[in-house]
Backbone as CSV, one residue per row, in Angstrom:
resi,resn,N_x,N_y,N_z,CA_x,CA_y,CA_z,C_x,C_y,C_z
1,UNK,0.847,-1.185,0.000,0.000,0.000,0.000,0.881,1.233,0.000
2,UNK,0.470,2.280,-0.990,1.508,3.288,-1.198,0.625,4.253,0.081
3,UNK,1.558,5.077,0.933,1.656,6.359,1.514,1.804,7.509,0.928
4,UNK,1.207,8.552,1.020,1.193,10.104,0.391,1.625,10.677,1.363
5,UNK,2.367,10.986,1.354,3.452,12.270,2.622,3.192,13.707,2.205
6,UNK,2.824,14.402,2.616,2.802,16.059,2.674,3.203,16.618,3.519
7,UNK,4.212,17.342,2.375,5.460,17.919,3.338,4.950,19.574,3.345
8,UNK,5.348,20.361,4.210,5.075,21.844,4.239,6.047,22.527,5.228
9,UNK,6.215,23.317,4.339,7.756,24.422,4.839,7.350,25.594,5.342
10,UNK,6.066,25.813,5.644,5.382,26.576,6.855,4.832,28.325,6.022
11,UNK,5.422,28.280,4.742,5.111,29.593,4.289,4.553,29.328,2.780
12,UNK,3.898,29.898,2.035,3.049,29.527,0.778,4.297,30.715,-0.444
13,UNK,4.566,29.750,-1.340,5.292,30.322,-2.135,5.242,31.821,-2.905
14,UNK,6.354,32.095,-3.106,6.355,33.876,-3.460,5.267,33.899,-4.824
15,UNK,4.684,35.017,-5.259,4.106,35.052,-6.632,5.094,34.969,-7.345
16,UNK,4.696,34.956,-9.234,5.495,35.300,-9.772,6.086,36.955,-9.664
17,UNK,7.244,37.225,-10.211,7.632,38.595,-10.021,7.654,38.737,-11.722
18,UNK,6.004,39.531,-12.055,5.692,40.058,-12.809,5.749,41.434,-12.734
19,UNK,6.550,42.428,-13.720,6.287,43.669,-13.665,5.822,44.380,-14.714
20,UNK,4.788,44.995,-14.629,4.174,45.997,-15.792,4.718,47.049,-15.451
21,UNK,4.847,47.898,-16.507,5.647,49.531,-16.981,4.947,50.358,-17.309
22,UNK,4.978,51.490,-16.919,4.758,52.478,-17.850,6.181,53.644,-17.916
23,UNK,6.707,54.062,-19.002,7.876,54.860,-19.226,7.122,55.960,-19.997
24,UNK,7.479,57.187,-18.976,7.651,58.401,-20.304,8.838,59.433,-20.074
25,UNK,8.960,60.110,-20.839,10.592,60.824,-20.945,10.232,62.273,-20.939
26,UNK,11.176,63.165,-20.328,10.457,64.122,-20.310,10.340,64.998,-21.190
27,UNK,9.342,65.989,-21.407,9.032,66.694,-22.519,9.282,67.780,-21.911
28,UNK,8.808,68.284,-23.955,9.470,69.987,-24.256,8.579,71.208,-23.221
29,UNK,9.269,71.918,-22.984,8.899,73.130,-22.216,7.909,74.263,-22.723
30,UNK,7.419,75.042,-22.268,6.716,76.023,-23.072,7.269,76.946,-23.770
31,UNK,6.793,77.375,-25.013,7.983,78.422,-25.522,7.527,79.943,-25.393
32,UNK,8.535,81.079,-25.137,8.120,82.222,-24.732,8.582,83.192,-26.194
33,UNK,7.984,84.626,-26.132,7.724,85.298,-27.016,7.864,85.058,-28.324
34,UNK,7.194,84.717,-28.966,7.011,83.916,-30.232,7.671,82.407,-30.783
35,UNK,8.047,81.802,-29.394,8.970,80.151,-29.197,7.527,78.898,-29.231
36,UNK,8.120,78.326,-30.332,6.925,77.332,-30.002,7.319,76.416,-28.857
37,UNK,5.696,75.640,-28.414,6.099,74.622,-27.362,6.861,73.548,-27.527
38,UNK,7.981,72.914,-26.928,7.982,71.579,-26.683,6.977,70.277,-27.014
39,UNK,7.430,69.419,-27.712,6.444,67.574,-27.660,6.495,67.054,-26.218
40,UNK,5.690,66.599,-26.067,6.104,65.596,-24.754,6.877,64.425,-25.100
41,UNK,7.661,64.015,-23.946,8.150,62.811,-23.896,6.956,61.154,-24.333
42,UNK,7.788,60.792,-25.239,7.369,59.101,-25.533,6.998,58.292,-24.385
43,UNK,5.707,57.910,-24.398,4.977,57.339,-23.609,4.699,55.893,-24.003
44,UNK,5.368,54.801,-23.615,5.425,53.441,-23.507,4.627,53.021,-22.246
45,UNK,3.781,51.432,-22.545,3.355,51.253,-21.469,2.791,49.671,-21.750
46,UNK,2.620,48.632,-20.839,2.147,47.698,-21.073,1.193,47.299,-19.755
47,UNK,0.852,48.431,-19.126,-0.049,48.312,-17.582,-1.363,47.355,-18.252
48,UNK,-1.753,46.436,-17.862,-3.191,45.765,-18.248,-3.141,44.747,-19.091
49,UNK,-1.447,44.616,-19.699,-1.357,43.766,-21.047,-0.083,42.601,-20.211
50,UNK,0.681,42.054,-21.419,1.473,41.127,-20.392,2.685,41.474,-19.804
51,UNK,2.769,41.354,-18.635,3.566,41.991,-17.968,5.216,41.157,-18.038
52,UNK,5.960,41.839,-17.640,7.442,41.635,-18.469,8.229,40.543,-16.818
53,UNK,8.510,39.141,-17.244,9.286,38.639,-15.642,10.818,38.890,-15.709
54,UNK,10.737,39.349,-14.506,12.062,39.753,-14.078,12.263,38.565,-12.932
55,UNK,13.781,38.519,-12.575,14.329,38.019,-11.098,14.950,38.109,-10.493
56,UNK,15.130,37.954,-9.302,15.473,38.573,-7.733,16.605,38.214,-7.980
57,UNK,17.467,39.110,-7.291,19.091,39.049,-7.191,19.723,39.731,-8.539
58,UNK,18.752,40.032,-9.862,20.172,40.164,-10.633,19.981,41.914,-10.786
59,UNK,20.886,42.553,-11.145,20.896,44.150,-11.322,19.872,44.557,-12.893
60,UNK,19.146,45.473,-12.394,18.209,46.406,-13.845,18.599,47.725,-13.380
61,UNK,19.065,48.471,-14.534,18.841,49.729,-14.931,17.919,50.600,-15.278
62,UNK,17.530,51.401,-14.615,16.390,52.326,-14.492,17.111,53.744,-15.280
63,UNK,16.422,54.656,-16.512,17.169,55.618,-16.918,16.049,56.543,-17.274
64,UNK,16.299,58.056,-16.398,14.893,58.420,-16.831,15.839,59.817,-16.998
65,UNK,15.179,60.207,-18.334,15.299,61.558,-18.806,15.102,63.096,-18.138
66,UNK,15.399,63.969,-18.331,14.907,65.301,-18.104,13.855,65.538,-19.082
67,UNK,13.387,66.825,-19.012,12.455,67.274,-19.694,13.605,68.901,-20.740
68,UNK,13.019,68.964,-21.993,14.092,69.494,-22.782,12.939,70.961,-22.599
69,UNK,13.619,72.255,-23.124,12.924,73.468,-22.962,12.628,73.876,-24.753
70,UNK,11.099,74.944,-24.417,10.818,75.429,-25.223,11.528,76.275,-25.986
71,UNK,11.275,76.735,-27.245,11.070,77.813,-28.110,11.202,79.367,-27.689
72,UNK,11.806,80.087,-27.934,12.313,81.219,-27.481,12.380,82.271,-28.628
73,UNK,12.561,83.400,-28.857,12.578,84.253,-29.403,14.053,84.953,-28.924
74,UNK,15.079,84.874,-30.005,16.298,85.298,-29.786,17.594,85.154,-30.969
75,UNK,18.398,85.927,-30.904,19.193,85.826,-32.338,20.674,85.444,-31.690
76,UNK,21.531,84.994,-32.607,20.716,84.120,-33.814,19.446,83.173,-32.995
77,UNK,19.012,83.227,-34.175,17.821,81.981,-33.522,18.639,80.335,-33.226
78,UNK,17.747,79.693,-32.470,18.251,78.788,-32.081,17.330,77.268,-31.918
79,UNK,17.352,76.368,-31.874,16.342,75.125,-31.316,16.674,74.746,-30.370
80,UNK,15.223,74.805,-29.442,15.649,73.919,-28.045,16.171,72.863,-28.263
81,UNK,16.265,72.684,-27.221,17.433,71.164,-26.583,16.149,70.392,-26.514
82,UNK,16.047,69.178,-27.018,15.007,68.437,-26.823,15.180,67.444,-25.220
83,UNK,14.503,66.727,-25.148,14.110,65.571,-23.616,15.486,64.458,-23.685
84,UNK,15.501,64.144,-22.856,16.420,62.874,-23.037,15.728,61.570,-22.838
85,UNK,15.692,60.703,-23.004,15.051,59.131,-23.315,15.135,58.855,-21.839
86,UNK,13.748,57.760,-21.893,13.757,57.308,-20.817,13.792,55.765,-20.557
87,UNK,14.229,55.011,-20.321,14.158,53.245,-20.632,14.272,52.584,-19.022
88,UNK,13.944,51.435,-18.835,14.198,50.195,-17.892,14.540,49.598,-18.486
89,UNK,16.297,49.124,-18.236,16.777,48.218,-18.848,17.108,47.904,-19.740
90,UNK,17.770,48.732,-20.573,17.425,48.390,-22.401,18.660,47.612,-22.728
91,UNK,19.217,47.363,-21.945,20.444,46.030,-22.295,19.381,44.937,-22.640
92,UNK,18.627,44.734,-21.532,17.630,43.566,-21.292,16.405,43.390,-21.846
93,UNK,14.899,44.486,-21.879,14.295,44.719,-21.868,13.936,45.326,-23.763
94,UNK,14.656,46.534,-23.628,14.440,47.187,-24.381,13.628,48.064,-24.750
95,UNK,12.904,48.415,-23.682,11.606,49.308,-23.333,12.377,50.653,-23.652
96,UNK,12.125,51.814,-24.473,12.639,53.468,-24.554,11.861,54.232,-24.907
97,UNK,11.636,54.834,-24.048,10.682,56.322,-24.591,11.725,57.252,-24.923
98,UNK,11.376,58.184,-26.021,12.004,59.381,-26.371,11.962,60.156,-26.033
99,UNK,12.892,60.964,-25.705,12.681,62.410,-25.223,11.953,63.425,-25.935
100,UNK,11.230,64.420,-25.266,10.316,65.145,-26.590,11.211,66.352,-27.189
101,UNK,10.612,66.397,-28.090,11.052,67.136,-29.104,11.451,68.508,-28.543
102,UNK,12.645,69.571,-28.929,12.040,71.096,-28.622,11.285,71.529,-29.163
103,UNK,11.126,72.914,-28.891,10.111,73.799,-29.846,10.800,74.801,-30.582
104,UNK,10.544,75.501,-31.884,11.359,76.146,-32.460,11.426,77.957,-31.969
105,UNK,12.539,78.308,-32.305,12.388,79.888,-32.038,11.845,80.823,-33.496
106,UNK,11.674,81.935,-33.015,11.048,82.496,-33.875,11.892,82.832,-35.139
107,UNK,11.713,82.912,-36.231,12.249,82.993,-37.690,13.293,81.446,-37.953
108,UNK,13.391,80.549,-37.411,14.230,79.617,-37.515,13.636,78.465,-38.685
109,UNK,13.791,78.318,-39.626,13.305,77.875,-41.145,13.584,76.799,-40.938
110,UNK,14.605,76.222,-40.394,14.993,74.522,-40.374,13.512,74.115,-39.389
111,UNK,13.079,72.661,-39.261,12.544,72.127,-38.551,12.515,72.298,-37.179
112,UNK,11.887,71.991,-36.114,12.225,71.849,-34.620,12.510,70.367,-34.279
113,UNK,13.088,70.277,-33.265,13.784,69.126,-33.023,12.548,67.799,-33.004
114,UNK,12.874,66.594,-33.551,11.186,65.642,-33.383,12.059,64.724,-32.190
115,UNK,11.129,64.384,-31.801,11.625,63.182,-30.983,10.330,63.114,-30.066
116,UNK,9.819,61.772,-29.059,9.292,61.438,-28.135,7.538,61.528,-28.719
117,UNK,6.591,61.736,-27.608,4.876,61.696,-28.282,5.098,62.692,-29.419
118,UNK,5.564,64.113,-28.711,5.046,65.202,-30.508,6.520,66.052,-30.423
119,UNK,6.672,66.091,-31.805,7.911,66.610,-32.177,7.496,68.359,-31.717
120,UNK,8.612,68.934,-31.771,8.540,70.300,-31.088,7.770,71.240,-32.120
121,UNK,6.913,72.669,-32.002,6.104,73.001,-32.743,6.872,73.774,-33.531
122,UNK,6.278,74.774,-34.162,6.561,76.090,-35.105,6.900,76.918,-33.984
123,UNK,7.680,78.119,-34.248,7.574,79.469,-33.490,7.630,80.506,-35.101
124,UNK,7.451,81.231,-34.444,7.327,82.559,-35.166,6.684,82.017,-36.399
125,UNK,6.539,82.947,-37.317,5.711,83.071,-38.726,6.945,82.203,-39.708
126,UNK,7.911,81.602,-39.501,8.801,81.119,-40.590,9.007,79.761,-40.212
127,UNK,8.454,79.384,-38.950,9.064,77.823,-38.435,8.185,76.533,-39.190
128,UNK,9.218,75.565,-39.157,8.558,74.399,-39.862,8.561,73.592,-38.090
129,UNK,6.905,72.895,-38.201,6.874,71.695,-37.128,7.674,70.740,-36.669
130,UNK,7.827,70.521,-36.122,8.929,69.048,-35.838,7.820,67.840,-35.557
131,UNK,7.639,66.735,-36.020,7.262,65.704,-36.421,6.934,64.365,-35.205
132,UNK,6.195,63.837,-34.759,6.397,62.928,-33.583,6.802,61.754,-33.994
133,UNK,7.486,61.001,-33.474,8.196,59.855,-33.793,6.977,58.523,-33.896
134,UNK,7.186,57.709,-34.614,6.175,57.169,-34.676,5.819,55.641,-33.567
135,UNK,4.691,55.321,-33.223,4.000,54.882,-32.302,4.800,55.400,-31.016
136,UNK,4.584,56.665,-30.856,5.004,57.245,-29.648,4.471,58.388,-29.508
137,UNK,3.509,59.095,-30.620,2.619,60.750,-30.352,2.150,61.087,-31.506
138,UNK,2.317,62.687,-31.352,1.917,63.212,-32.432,2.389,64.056,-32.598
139,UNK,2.400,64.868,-33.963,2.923,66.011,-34.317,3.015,67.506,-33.445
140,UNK,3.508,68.365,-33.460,3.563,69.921,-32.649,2.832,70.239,-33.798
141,UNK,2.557,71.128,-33.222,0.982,72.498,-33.884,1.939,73.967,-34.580
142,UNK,1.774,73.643,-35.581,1.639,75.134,-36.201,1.752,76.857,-36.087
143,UNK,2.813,77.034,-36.547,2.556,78.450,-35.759,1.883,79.606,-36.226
144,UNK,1.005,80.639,-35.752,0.320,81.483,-36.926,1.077,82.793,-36.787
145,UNK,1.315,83.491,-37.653,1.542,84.611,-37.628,3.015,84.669,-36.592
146,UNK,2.965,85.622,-35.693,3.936,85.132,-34.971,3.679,84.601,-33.503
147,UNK,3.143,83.992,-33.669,2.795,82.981,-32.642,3.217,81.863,-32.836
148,UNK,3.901,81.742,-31.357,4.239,80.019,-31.517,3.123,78.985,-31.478
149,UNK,3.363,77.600,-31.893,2.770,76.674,-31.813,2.617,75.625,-30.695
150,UNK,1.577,75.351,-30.517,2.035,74.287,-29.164,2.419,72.780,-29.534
151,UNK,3.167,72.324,-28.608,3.946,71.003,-28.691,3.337,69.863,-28.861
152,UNK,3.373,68.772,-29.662,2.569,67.461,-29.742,2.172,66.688,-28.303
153,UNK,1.254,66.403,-27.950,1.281,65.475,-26.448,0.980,63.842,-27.361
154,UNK,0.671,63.051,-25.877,0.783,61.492,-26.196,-0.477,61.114,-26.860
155,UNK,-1.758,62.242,-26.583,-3.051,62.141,-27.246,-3.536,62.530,-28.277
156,UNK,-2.951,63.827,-28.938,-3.480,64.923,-29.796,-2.108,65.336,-30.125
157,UNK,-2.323,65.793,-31.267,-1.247,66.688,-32.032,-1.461,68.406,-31.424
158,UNK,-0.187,68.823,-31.230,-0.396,70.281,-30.628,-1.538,71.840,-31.538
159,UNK,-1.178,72.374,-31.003,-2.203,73.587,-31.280,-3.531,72.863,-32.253
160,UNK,-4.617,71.854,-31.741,-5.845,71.491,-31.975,-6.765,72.241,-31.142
161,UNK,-6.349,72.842,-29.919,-7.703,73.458,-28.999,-7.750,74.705,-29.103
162,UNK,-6.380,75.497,-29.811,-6.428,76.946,-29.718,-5.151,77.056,-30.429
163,UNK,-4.690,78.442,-30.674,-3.616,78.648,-30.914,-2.382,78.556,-30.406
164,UNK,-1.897,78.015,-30.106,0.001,77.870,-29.177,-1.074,76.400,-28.128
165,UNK,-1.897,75.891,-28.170,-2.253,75.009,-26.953,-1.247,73.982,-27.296
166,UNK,-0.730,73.384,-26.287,0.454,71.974,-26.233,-1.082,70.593,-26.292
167,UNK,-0.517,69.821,-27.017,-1.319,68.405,-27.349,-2.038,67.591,-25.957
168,UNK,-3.010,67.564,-25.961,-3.456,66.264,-24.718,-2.353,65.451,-24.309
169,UNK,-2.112,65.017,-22.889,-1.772,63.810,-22.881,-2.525,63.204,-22.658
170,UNK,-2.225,61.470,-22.108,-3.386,60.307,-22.078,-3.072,60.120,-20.546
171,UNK,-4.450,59.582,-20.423,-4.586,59.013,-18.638,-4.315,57.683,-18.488
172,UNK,-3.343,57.140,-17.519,-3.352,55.975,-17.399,-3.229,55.932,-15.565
173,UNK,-3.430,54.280,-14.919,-4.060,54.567,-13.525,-3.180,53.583,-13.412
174,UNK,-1.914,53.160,-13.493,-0.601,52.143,-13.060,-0.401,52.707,-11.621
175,UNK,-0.505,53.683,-11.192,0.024,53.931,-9.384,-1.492,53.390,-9.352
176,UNK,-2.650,53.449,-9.754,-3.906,53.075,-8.421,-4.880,54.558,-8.766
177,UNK,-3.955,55.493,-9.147,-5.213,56.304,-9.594,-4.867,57.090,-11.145
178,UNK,-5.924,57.212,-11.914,-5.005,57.831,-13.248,-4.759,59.388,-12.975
179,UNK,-4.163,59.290,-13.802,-2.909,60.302,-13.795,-2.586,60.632,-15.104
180,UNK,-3.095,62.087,-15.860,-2.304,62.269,-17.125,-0.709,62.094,-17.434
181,UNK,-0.656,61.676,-18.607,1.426,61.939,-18.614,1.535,62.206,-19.899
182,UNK,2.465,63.042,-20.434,2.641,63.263,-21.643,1.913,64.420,-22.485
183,UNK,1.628,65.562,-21.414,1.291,66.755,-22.392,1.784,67.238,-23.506
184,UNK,1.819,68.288,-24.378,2.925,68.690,-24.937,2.716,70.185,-23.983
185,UNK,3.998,70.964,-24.473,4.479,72.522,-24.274,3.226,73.230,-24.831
186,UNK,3.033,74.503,-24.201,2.214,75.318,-25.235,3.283,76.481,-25.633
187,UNK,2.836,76.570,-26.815,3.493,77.733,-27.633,3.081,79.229,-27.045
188,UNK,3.925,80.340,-27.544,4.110,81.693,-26.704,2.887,82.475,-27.928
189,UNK,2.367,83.300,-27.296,1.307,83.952,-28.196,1.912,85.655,-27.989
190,UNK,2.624,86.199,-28.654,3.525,87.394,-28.191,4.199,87.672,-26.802
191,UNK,3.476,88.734,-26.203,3.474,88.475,-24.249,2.427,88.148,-24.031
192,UNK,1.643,87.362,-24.515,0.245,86.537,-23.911,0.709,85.035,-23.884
193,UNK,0.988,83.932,-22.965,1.163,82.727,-23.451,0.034,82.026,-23.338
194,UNK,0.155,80.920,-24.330,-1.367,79.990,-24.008,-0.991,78.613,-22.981
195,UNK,-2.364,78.057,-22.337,-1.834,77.350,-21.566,-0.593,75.649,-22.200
196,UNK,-0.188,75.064,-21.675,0.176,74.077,-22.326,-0.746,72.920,-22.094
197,UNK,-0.316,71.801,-22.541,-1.357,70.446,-22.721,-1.188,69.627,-21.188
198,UNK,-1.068,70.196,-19.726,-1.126,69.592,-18.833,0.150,68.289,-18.844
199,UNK,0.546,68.294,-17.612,1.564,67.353,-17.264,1.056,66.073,-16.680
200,UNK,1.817,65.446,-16.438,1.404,63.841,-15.652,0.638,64.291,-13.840
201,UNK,0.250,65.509,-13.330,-0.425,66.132,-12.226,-1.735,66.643,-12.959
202,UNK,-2.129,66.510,-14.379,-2.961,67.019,-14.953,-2.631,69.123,-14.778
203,UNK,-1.930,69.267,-14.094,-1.962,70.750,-13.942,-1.637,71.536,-15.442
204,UNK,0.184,71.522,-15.336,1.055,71.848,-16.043,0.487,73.379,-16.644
205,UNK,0.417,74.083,-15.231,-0.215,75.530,-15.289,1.297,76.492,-15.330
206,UNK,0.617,77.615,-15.978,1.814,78.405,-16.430,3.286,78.775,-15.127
207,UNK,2.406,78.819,-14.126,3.228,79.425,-13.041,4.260,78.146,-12.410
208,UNK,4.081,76.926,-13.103,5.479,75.902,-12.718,6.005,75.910,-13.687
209,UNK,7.661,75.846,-13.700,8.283,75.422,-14.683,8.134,74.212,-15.000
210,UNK,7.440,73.043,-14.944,7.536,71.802,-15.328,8.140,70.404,-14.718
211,UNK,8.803,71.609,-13.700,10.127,70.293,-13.175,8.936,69.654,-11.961
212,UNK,8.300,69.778,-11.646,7.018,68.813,-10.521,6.100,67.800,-11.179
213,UNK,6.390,68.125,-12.603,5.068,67.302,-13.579,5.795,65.657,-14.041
214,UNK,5.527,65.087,-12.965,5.749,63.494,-13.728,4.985,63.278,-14.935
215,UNK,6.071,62.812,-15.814,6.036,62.507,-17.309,5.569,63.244,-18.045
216,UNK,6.161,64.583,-17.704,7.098,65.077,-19.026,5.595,66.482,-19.663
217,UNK,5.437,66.937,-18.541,4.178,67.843,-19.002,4.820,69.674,-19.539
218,UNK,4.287,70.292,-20.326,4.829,71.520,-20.657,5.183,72.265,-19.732
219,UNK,6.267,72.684,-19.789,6.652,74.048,-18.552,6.070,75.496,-18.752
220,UNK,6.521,76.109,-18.212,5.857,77.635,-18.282,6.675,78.101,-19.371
221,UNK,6.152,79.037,-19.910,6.358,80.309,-20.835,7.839,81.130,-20.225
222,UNK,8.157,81.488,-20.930,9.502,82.958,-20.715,8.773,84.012,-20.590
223,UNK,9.331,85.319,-20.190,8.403,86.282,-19.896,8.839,87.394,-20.839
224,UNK,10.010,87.473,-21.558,10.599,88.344,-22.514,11.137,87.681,-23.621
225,UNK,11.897,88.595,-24.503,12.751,88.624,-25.296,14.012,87.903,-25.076
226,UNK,14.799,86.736,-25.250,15.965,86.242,-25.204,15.520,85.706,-23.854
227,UNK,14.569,85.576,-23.174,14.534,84.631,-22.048,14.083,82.990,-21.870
228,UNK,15.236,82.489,-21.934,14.951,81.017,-21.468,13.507,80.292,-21.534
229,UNK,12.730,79.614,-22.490,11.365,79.246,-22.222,11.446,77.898,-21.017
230,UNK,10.320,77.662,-20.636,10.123,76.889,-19.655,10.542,75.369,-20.345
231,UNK,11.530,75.131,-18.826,11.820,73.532,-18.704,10.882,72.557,-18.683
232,UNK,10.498,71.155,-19.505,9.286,70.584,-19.914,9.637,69.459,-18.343
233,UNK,8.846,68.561,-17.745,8.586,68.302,-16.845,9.528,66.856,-16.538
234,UNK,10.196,66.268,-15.448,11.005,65.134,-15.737,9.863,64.016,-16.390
235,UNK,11.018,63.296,-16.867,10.743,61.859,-17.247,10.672,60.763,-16.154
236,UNK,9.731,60.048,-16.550,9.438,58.949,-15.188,9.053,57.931,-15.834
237,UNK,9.947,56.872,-14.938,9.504,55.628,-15.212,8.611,54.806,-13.722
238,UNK,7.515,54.001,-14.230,6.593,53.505,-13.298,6.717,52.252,-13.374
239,UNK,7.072,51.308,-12.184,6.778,49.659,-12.178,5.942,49.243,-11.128
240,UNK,4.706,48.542,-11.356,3.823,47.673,-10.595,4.125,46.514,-10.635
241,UNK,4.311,46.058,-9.306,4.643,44.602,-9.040,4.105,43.925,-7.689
242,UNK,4.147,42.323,-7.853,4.020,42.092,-6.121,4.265,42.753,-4.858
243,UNK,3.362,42.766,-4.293,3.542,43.510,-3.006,5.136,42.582,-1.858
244,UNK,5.262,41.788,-2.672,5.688,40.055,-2.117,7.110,40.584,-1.847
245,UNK,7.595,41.183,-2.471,9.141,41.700,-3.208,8.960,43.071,-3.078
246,UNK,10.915,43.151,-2.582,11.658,44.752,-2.544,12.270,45.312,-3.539
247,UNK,12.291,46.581,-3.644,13.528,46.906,-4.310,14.263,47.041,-3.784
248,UNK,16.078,47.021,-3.582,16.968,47.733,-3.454,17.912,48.589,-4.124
249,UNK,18.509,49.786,-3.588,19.078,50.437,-4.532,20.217,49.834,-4.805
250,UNK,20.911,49.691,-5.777,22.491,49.757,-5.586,23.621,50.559,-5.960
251,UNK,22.811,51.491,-6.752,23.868,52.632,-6.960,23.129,54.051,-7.408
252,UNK,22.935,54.959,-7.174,22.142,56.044,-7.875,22.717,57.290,-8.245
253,UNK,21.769,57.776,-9.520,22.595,59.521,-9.446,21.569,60.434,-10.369
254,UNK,21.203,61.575,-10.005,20.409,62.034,-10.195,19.174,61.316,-10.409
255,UNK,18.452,60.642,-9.910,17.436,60.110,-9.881,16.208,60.008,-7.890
256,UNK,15.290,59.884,-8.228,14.935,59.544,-6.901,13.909,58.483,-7.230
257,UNK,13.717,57.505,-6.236,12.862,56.451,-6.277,11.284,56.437,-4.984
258,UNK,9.957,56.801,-5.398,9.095,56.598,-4.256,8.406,55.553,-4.454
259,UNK,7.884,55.013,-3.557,7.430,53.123,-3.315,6.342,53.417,-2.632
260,UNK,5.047,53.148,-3.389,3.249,52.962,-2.264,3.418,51.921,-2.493
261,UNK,2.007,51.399,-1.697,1.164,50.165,-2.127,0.077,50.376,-2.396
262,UNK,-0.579,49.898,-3.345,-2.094,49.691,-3.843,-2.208,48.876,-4.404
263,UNK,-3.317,48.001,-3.189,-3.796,46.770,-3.081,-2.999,45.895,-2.922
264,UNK,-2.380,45.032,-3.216,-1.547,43.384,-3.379,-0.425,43.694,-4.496
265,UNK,-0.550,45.250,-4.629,0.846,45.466,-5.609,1.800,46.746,-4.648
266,UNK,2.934,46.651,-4.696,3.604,47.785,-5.013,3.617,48.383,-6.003
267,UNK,3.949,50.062,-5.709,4.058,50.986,-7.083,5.434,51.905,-7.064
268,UNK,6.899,51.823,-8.081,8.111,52.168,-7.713,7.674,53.311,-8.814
269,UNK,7.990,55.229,-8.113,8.263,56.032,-9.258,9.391,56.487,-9.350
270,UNK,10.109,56.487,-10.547,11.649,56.946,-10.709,11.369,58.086,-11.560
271,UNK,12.321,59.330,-10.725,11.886,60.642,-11.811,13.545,60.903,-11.412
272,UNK,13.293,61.862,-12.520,14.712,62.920,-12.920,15.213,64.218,-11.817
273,UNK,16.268,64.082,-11.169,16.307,64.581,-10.281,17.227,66.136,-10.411
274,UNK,17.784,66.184,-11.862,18.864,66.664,-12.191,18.260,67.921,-12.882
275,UNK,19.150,68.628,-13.457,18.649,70.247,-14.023,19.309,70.172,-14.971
276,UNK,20.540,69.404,-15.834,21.257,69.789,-16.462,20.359,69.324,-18.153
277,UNK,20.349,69.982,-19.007,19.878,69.829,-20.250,20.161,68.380,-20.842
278,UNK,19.640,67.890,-21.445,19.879,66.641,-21.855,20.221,65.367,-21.524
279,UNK,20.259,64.810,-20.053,20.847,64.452,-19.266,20.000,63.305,-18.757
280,UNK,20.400,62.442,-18.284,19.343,61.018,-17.472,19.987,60.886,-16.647
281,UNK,18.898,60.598,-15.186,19.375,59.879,-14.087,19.367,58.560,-14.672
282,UNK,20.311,58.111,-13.069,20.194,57.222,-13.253,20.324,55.850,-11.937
283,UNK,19.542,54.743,-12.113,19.243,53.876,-10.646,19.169,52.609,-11.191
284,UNK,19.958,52.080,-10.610,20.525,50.298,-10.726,19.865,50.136,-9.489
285,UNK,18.891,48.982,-9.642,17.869,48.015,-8.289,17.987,46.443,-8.961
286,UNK,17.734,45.951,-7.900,17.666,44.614,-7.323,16.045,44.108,-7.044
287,UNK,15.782,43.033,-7.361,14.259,42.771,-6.603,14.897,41.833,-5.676
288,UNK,14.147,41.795,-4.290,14.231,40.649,-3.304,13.441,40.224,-2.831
């Protein structure tokens, strides 16, 4: 007669360590006196779809962008500095959002920089759009007269709601509650600016520069002639995973990492901690 033995080691096994993403990079800034807006940063995401397995003990790279600045009015003319890319892992993974596009200055005939949801807009009466990269946004908006254009977001192509307005971004609810990400910049309307397309706080109101707006929302306007347009908002990367499992850091630099829980998941946000133009933090973690 055979015996069935059941053995038990007193604790019920870990889940899998499934992680869903969402990455966006940060976008273009608002542009001031006739500067078009900034694109937002490239918005990747697989929250709801199949989620990517990782495992405990080995090192991932976390790389999240700044947000690049608007369109300006100044000679020679010039193109913003566009966003810098944002990825988890792309040795491994290969997940990258683009940085968004700049926005152009006024009389500047070449293109504005494309990159990320919407390539950077028109400024002044002579600018050509900059273009959104594809399955990652939409185009920057048009400039009229001398008005800048607003910046492509992750939803809408820029200047669709008004003149200089920066593009929708899209809502997604990966922390537990949604959360826009991926506005574009709004373009400068002389010394009147228009608003931009809201940041990942849904705000992305004129009076922040951008740097508070997870994923990559338009910054504020310049207030003159030759003044600096607004810095577009950092880039952030988001991972939902078992509540089961840690992160640890193991090395960081310009970056910061915050950790909730909602429900039976953890939620890790990595944003850009740095000021310097073009630039990615950066954070090597561990799961345990």
């Amino acid at each position: 007669m055979l015996t069935k033995r059941i053995l038990s080691f007193g604790s019920a096994p870990l889940p899998d360590l499934s992680v869903h993403y969402l990455l966006v990079a940060g976008g273009g800034g608002g542009g001031n006196f006739d500067g078009g807006g900034g694109g937002a940063g490239g918005l990747l995401t697989n929250f709801g779809g199949t989620a990517l397995t990782l495992s405990t003990g080995t090192n991932y790279l976390i790389k999240v962008g700044n947000g690049g600045a608007g369109g300006r009015k100044t000679s020679p003319t010039t193109t913003a500095e566009v966003g810098a890319d944002t990825f988890f892992d792309d040795n491994v993974a290969g997940f990258t959002a683009l940085g968004g596009g700049g926005g152009a200055s006024d009389n500047n005939t070449g293109p504005s920089s494309n990159g990320g949801s919407g390539g950077g807009a028109a400024g002044g009466s002579n600018s050509t759009i900059g273009l959104g990269t594809s399955g990652q946004g939409n185009n920057g908006g048009t400039a009229s007269g001398n008005n800048g254009g607003g910046g492509g977001g992750a939803g809408e192509a820029g200047n669709t709601d008004g003149q200089g307005y920066g593009g929708d971004g899209l809502a997604n609810a990966i922390t537990g509650t949604s959360i826009t990400y991926a506005g574009g910049g709004g373009g400068d309307s002389r010394s009147v600016g228009w608003p931009d397309g809201g940041g990942a706080d849904g705000s992305g109101t004129q009076a922040n520069n951008g740097t508070n707006h997870l994923g990559g929302g338009g910054g504020a306007r310049g207030q003159a002639v030759d003044v600096t347009a607004g810095q577009g908002g950092s880039g952030v990367a988001v991972l939902r995973y078992p509540s089961a499992y840690s992160i640890t850091t193991q090395s960081s630099s310009n970056c910061s990492i915050t950790t909730t829980t909602d429900g039976n998941d953890k939620v890790s946000i990595f944003k850009y901690t740095g000021n310097t133009t073009r630039q990615q933090g950066n954070q090597l973690i561990q799961f345990s």
